[in-house]
Backbone as JSON, one array per atom type, in Angstrom:
{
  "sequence": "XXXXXXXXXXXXXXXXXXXXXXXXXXXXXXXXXXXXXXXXXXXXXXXXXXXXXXXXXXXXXXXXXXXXXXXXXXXXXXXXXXXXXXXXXXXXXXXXXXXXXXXXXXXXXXXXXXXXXXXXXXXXXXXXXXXXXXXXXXXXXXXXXXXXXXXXXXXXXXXXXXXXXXXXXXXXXXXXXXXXXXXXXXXXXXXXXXXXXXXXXXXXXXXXXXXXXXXXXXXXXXXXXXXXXXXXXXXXXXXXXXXXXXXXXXXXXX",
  "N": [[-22.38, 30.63, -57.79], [-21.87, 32.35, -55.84], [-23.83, 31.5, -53.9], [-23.71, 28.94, -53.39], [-20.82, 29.0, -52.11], [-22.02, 30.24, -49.96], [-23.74, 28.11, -48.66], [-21.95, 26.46, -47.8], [-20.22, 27.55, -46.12], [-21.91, 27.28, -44.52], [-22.33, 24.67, -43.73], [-20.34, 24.41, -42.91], [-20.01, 25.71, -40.22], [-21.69, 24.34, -38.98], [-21.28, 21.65, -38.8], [-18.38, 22.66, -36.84], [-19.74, 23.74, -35.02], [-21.12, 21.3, -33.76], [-19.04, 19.79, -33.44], [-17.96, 20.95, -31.47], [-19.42, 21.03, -29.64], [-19.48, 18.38, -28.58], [-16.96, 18.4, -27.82], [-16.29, 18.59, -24.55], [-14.43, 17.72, -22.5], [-12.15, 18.44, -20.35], [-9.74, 17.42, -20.8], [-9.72, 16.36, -23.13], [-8.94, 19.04, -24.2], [-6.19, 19.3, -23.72], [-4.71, 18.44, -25.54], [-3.21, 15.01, -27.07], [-1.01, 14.46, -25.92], [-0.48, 15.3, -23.77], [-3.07, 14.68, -22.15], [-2.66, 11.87, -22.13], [-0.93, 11.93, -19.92], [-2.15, 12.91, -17.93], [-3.98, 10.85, -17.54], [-2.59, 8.79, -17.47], [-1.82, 9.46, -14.67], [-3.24, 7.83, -12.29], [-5.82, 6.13, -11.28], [-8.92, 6.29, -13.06], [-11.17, 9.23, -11.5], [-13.68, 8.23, -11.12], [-13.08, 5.82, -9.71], [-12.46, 5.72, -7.78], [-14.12, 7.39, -6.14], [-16.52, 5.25, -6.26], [-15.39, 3.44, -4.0], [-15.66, 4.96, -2.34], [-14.15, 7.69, -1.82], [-13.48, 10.68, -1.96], [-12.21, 12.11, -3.72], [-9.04, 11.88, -5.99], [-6.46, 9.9, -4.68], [-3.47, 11.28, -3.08], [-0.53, 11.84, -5.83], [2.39, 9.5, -4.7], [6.03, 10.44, -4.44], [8.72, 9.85, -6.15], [11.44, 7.16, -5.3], [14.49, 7.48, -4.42], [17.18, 5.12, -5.4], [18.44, 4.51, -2.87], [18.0, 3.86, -0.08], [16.53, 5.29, 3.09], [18.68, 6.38, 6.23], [18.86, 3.42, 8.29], [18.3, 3.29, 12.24], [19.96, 0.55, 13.68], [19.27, -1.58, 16.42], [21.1, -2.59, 17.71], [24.29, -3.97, 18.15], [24.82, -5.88, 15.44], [21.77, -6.46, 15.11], [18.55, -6.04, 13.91], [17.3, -2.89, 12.6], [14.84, -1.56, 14.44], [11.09, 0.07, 13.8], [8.36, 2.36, 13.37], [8.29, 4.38, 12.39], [9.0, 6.02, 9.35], [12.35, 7.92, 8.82], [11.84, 10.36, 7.1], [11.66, 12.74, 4.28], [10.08, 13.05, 2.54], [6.55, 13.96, 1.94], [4.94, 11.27, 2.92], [2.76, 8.37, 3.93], [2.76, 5.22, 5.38], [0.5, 2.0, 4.69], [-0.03, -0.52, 6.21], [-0.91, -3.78, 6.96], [-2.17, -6.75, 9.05], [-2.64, -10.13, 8.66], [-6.07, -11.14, 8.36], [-7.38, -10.05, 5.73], [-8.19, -11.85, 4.27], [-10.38, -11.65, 4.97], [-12.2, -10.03, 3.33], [-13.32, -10.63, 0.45], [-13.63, -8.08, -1.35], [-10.97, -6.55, -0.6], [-8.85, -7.48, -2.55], [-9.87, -6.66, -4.68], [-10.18, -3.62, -4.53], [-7.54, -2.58, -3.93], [-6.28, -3.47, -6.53], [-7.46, -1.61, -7.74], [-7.42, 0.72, -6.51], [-4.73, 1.03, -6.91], [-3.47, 0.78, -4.57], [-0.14, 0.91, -2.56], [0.35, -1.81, -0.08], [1.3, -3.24, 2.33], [1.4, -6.7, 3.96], [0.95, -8.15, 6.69], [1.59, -11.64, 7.93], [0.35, -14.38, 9.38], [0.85, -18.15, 9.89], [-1.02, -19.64, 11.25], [-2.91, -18.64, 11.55], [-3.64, -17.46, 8.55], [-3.88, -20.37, 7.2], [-6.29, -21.39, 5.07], [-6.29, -19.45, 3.54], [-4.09, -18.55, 1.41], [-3.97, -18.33, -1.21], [-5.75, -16.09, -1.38], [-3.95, -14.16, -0.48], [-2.01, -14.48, -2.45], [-3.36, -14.08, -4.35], [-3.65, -11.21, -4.13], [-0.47, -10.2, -4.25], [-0.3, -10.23, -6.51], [-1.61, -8.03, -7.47], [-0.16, -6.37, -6.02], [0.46, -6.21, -4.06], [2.89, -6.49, -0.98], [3.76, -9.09, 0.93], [4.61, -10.12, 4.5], [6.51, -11.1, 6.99], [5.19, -12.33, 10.28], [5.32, -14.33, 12.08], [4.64, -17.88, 12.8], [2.34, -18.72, 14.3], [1.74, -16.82, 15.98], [2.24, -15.92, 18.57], [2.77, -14.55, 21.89], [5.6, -12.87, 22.16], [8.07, -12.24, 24.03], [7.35, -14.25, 25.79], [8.47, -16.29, 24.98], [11.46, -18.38, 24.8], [14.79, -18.14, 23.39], [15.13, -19.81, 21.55], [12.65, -20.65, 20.97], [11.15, -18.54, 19.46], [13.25, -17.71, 17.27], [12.07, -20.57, 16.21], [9.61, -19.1, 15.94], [9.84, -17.15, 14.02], [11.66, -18.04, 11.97], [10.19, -19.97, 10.86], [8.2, -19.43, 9.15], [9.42, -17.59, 7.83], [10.34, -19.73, 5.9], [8.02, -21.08, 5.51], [7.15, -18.96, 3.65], [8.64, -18.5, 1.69], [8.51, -21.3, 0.47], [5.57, -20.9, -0.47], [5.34, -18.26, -2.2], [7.52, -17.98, -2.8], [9.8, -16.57, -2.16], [11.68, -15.04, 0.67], [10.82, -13.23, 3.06], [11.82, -9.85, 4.03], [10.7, -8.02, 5.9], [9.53, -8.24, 9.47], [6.69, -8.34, 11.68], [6.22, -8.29, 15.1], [3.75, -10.35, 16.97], [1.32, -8.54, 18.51], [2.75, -6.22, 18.63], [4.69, -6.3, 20.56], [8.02, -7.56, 22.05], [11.43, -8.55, 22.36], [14.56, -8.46, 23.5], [15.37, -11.25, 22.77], [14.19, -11.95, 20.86], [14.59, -9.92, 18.62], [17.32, -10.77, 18.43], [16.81, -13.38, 17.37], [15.07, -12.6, 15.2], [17.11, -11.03, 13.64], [19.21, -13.3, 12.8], [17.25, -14.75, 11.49], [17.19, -13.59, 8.88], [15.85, -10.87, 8.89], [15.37, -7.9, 7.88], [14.42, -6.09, 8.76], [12.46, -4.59, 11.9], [8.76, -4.2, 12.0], [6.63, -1.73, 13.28], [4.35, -0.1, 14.4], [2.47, 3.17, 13.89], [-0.02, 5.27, 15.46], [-1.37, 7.42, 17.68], [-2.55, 10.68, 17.83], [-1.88, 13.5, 15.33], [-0.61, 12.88, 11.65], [2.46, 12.32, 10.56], [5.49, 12.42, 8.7], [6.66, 9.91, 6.97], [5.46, 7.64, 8.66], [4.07, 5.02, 9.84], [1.37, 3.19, 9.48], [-1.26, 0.93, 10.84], [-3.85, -0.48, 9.87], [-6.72, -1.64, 11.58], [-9.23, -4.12, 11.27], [-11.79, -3.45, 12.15], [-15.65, -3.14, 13.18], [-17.07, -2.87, 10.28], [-15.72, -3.95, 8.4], [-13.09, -4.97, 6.62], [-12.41, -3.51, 4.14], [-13.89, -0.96, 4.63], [-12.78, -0.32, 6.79], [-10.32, 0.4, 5.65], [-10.88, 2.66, 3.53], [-11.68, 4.92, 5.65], [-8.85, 5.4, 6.82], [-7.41, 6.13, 5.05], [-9.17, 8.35, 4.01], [-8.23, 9.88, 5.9], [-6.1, 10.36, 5.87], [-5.68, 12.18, 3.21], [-7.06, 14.15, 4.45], [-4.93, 14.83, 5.92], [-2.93, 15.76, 4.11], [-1.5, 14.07, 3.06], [0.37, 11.37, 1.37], [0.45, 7.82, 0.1], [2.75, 5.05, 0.06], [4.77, 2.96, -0.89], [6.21, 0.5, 1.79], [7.98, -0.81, 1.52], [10.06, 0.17, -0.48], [11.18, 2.11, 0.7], [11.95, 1.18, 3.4]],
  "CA": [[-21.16, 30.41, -57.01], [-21.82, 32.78, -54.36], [-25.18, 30.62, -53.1], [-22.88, 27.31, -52.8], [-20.04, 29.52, -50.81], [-22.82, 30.14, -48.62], [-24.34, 26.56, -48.15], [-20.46, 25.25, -47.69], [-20.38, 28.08, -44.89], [-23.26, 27.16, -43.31], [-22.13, 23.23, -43.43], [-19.57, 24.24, -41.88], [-20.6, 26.15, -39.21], [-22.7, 23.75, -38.22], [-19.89, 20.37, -38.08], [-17.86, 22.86, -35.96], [-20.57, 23.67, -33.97], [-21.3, 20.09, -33.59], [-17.85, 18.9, -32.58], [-17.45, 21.71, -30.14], [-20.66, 20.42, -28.5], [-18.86, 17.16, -27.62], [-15.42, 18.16, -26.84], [-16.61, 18.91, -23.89], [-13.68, 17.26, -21.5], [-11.28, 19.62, -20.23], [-8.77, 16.7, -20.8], [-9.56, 16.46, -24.41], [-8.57, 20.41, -24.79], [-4.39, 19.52, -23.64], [-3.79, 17.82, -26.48], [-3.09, 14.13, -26.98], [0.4, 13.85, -25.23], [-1.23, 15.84, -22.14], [-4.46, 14.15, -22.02], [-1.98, 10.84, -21.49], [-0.35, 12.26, -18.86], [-3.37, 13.21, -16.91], [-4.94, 9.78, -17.26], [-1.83, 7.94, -16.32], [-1.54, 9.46, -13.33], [-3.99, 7.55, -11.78], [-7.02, 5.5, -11.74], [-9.95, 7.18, -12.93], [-12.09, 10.02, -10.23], [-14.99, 7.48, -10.21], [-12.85, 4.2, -9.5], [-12.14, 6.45, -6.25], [-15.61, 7.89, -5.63], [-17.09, 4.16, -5.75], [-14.91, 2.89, -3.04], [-16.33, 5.81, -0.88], [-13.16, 8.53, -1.42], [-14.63, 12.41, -2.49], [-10.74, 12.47, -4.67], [-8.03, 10.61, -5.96], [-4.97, 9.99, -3.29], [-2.07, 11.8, -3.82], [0.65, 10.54, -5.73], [3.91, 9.55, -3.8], [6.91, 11.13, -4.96], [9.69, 8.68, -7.14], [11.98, 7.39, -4.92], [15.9, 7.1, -4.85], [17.86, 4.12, -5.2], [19.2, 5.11, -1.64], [16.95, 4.03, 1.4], [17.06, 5.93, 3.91], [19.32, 4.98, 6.75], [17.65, 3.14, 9.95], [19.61, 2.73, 13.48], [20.48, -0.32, 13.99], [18.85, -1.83, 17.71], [22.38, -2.84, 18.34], [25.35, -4.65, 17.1], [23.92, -7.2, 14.22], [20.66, -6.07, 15.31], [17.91, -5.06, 13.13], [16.46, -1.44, 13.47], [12.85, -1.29, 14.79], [10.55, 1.01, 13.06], [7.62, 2.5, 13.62], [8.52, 5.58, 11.73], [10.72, 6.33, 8.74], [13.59, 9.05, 8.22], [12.12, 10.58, 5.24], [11.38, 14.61, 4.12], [9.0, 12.62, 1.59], [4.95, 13.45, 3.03], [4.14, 9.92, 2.74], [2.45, 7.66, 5.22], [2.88, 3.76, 4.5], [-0.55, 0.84, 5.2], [0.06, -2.55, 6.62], [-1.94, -5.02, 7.61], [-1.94, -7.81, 9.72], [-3.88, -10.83, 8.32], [-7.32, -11.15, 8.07], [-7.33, -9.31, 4.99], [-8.52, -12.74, 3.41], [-11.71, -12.26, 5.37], [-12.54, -9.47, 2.42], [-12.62, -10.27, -0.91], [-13.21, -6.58, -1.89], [-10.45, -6.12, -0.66], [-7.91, -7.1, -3.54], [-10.1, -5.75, -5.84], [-10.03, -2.19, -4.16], [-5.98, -2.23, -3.72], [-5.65, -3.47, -7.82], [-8.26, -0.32, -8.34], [-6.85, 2.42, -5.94], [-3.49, 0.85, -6.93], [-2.58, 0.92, -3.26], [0.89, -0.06, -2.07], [0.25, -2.54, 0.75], [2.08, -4.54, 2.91], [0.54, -7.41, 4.4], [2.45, -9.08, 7.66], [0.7, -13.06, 7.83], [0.81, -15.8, 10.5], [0.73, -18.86, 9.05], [-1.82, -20.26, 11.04], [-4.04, -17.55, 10.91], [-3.86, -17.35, 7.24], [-4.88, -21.34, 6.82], [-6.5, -21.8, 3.53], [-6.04, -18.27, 2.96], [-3.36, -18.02, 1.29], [-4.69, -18.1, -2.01], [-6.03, -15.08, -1.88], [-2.71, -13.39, -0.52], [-1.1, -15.09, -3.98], [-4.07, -12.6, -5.89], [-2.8, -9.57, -3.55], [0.54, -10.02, -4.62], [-0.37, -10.28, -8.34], [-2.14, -6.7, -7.6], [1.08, -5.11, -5.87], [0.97, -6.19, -2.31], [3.77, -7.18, -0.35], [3.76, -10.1, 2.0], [5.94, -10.57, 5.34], [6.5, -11.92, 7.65], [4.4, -12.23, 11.22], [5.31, -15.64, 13.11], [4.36, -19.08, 12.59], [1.92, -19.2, 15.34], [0.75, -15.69, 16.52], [2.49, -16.38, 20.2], [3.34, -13.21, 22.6], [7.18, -13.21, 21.83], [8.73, -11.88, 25.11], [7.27, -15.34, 26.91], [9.22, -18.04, 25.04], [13.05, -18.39, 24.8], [14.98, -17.46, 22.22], [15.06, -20.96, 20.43], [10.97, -20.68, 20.29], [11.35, -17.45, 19.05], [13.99, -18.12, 16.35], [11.72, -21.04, 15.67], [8.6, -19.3, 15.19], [10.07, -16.06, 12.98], [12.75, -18.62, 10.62], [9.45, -21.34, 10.52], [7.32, -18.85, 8.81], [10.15, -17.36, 6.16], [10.8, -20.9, 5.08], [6.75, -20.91, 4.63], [6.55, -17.77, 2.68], [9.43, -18.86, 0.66], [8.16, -21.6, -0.18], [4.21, -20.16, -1.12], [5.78, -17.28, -2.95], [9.36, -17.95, -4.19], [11.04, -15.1, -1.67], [12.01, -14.76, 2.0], [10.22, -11.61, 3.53], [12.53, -9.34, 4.27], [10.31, -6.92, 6.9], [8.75, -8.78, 10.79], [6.14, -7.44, 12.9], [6.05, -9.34, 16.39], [2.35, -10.08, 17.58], [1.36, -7.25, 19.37], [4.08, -5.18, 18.76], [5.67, -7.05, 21.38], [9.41, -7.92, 21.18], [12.3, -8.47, 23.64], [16.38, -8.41, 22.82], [15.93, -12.52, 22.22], [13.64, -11.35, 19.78], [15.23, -8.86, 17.34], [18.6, -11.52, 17.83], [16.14, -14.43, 16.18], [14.78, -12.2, 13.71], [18.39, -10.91, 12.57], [19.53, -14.74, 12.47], [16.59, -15.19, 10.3], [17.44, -12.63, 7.47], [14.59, -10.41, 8.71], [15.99, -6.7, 7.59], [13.51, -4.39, 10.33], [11.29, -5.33, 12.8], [8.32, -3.4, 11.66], [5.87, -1.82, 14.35], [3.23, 1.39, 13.95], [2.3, 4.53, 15.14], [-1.25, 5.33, 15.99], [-2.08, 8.58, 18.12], [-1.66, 11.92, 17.14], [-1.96, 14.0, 13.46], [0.17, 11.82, 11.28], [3.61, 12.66, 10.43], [5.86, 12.1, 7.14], [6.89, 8.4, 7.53], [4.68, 7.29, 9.26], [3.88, 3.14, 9.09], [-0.12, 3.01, 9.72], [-1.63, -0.14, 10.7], [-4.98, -0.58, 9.44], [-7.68, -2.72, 11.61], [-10.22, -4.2, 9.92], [-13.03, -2.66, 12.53], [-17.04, -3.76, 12.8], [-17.66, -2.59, 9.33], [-14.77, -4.71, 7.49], [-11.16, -3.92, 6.13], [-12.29, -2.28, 2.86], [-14.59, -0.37, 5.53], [-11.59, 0.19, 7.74], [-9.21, 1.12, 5.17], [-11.19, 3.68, 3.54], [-11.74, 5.73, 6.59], [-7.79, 5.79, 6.93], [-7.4, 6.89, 3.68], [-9.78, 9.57, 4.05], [-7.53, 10.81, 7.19], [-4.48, 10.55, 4.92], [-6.49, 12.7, 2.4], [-7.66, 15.27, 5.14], [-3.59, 15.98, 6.45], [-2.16, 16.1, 2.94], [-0.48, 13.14, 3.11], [0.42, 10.29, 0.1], [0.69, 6.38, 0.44], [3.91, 5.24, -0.42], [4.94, 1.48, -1.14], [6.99, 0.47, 2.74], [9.14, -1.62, 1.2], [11.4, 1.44, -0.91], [11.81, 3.1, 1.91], [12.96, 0.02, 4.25]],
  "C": [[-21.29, 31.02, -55.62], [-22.71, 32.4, -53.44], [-24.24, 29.76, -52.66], [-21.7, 27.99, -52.16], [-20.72, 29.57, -49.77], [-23.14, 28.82, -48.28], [-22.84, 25.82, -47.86], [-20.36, 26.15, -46.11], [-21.02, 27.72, -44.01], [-22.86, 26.04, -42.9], [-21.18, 23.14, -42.28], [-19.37, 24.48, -40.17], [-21.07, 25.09, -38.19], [-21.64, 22.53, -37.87], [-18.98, 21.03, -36.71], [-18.65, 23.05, -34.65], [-20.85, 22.22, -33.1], [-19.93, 19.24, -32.49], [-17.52, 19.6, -30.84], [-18.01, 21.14, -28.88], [-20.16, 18.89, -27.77], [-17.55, 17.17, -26.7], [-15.78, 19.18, -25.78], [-15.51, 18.95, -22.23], [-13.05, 18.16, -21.61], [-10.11, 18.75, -20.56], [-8.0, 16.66, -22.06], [-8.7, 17.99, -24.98], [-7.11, 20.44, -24.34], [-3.83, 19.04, -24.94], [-3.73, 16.34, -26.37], [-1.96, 13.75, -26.02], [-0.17, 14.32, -23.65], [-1.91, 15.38, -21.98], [-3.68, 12.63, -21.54], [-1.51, 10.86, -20.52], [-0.88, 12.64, -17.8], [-3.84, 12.21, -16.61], [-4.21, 8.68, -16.72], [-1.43, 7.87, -15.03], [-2.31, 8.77, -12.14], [-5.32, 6.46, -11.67], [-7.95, 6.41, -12.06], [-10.92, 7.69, -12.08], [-13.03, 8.89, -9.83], [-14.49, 5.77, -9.66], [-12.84, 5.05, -7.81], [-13.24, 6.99, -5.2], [-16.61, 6.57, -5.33], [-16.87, 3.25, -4.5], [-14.69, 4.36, -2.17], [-14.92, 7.13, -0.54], [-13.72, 9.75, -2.39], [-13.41, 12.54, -3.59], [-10.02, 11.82, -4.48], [-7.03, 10.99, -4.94], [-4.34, 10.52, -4.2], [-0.68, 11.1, -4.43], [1.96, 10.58, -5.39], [5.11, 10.12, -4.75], [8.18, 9.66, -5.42], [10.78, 8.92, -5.7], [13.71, 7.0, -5.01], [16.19, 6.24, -4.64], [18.59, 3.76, -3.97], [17.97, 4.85, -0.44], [17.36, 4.98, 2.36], [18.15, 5.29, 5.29], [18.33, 4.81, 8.33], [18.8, 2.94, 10.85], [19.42, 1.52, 13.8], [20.23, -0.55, 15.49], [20.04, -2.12, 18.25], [22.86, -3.78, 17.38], [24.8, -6.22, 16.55], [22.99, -7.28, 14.63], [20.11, -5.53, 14.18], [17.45, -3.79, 13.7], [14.84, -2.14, 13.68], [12.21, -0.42, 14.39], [9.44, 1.42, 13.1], [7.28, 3.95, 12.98], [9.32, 5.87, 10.78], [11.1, 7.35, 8.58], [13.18, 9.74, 7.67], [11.57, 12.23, 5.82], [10.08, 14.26, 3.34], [7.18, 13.0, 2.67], [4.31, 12.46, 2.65], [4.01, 9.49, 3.81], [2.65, 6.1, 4.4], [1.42, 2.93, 5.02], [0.32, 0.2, 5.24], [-1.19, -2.69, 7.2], [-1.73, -6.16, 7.81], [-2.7, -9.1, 9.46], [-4.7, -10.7, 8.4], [-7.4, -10.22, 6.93], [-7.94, -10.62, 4.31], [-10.12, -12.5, 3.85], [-12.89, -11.18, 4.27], [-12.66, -9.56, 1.3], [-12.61, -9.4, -1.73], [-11.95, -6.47, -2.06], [-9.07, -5.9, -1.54], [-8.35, -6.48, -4.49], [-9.95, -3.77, -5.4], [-8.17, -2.06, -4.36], [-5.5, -2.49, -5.27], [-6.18, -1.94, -8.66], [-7.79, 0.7, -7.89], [-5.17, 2.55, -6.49], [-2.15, 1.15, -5.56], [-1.47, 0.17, -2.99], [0.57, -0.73, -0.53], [0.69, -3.29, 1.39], [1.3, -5.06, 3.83], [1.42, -8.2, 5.66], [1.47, -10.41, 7.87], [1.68, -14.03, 9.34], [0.02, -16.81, 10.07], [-0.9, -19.73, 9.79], [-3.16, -19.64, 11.26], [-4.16, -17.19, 9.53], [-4.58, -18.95, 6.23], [-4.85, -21.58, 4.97], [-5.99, -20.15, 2.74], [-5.14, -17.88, 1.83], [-3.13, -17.91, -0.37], [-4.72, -17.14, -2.92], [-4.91, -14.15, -1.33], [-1.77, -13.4, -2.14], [-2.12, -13.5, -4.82], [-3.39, -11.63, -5.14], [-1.25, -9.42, -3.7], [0.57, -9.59, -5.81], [-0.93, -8.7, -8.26], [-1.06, -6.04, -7.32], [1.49, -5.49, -4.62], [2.13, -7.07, -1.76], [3.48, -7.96, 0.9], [4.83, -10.15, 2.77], [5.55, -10.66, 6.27], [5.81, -11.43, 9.86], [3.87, -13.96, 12.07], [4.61, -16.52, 12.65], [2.72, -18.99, 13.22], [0.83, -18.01, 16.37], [1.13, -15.33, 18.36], [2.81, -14.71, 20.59], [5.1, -13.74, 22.85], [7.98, -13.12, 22.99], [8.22, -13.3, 25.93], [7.67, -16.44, 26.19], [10.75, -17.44, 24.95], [13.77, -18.05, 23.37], [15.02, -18.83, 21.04], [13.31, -20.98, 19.69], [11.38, -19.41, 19.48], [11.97, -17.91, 17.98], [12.97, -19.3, 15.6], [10.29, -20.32, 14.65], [8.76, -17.43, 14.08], [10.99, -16.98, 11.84], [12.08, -19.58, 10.23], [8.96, -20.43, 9.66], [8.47, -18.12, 8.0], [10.05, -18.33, 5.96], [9.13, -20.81, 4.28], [6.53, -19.83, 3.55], [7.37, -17.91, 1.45], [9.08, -20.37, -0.35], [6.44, -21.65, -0.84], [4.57, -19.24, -2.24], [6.91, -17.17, -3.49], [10.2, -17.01, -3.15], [10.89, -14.92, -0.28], [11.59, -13.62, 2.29], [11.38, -10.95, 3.9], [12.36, -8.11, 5.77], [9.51, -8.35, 8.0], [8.15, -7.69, 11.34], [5.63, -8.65, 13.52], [4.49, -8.81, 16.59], [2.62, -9.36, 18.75], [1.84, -6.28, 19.25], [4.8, -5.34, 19.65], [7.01, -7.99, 21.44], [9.91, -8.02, 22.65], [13.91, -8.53, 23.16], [15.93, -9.96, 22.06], [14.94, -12.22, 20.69], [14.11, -11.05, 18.26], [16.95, -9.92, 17.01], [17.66, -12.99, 16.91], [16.04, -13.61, 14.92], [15.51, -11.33, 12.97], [19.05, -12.0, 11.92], [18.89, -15.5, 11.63], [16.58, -14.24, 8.76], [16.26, -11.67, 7.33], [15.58, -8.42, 8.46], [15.45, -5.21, 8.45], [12.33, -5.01, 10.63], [10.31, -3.99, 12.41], [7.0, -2.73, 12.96], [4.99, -0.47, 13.83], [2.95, 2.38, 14.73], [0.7, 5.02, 14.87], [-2.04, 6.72, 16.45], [-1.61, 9.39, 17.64], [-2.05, 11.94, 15.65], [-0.71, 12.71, 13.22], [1.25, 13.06, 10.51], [4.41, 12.0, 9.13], [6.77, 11.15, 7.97], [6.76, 7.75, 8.41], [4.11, 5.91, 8.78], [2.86, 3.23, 10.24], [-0.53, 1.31, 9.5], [-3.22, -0.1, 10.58], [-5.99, -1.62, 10.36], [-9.06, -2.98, 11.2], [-11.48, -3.77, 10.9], [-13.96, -3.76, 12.55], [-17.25, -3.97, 11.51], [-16.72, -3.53, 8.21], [-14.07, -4.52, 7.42], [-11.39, -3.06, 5.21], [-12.91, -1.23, 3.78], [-13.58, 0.87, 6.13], [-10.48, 1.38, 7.1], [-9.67, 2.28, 4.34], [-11.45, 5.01, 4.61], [-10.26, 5.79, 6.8], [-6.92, 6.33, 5.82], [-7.87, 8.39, 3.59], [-8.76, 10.86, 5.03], [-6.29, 11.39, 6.57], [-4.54, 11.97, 4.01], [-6.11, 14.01, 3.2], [-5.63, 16.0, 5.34], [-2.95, 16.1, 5.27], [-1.24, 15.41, 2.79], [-0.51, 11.85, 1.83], [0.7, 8.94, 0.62], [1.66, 6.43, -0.71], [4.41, 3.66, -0.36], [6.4, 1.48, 0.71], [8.38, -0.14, 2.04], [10.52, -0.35, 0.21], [11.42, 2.06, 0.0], [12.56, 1.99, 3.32], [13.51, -0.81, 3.61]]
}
């Protein structure tokens, strides 16, 4: 009896030994309900390390049913924006078409699970539009960015009106839903402007901010560079990274 206590000891010894040797993850040692809660937060370190980022982004903070509020450019005017309100340290991406000229690039934004807004001109988008349909199905938001691509301050306000209420009708009918956010080519606007694209049900003229550390609500425009957009948009990521800042879907906050 007391030989086979020993040989059951020893067996055992050795299975625990054995298992210890695998549970090796620090993830595995929270427990099952913790170990879920670690892995949902995120995509996994190496989906993040393959698309060229040293750590996962931070994640944005839940936000309230309550936008913040924007000023108003004037009476039945939309606001203009280039910055939002918030206490939140989030920065927001956009991008201005050519985003089709990547096709990384929906697969990176369904993998980082980036919120994205995309602003399109219809005839810069072409056949494109396609592959805007997959970047929706990943998360991204589409809106609106003129028929035509024209410098807005040199037509009248009927062109104008035509080429911001030609280009919802298009997006409405590609996608089922009227954009709700405009950014004028260039970032160029004028009063007849912002009165078309209130008359078209556009809810904020959207525009970006550029120089300088970056600041909490902050609406970053991404260009796609020599090297590409996925190219592009990793290096603005990284910057996001460096000031301690989170990406944050534009659309809950405008």
């Amino acid at each position: 009896m007391r030989r086979w206590g020993v040989a059951v000891a020893l067996v055992t010894g050795v299975l625990c030994l054995a298992g210890c040797a695998q549970s090796v993850d620090p993830i595995e040692r929270l427990g099952k309900k913790a170990a879920e809660k670690v892995r949902t937060h995120g995509p996994p370190v190496e989906e993040y390390r393959r698309w060229g980022l040293d750590a996962p982004l931070a994640r944005a903070p839940g936000v309230s049913a309550r936008r913040p509020a924007l000023r108003a450019a004037g009476p039945g005017l939309p606001p203009v924006v280039d910055r939002v309100p918030t206490r939140d340290k989030v920065v927001f991406l956009t991008f201005d078409d050519g985003a089709e000229r990547d096709p990384r690039f929906v697969d990176m934004v369904r993998e980082l699970r980036l919120p994205v807004s995309v602003f399109l001109t219809d005839s810069v988008v072409g056949p494109g539009y396609a592959h805007f349909g997959r970047l929706r199905a990943v998360g991204a938001s589409v809106q609106n960015h003129t028929l035509d691509h024209p410098y807005l301050p040199g037509l009248p306000y009927e062109g104008q009106r035509a080429e911001i209420c030609g280009q919802q009708e298009k997006l409405k009918q590609r996608f089922g839903v009227r954009p709700r956010l405009f950014r004028p080519p260039y970032g160029e606007y004028d009063g007849d402007t912002l009165r078309a694209a209130g008359d078209c049900g556009i809810a904020a003229v959207v525009l970006w901010r550029e120089a300088g550390p970056l600041r909490a609500g902050d609406i970053l425009h991404c260009p796609e560079g020599g090297g590409g957009l996925v190219a592009a948009t990793v290096g603005l990521l990284r910057r996001v990274q460096e000031e301690g800042f989170a990406v944050a879907r534009l659309e809950d906050y405008v």
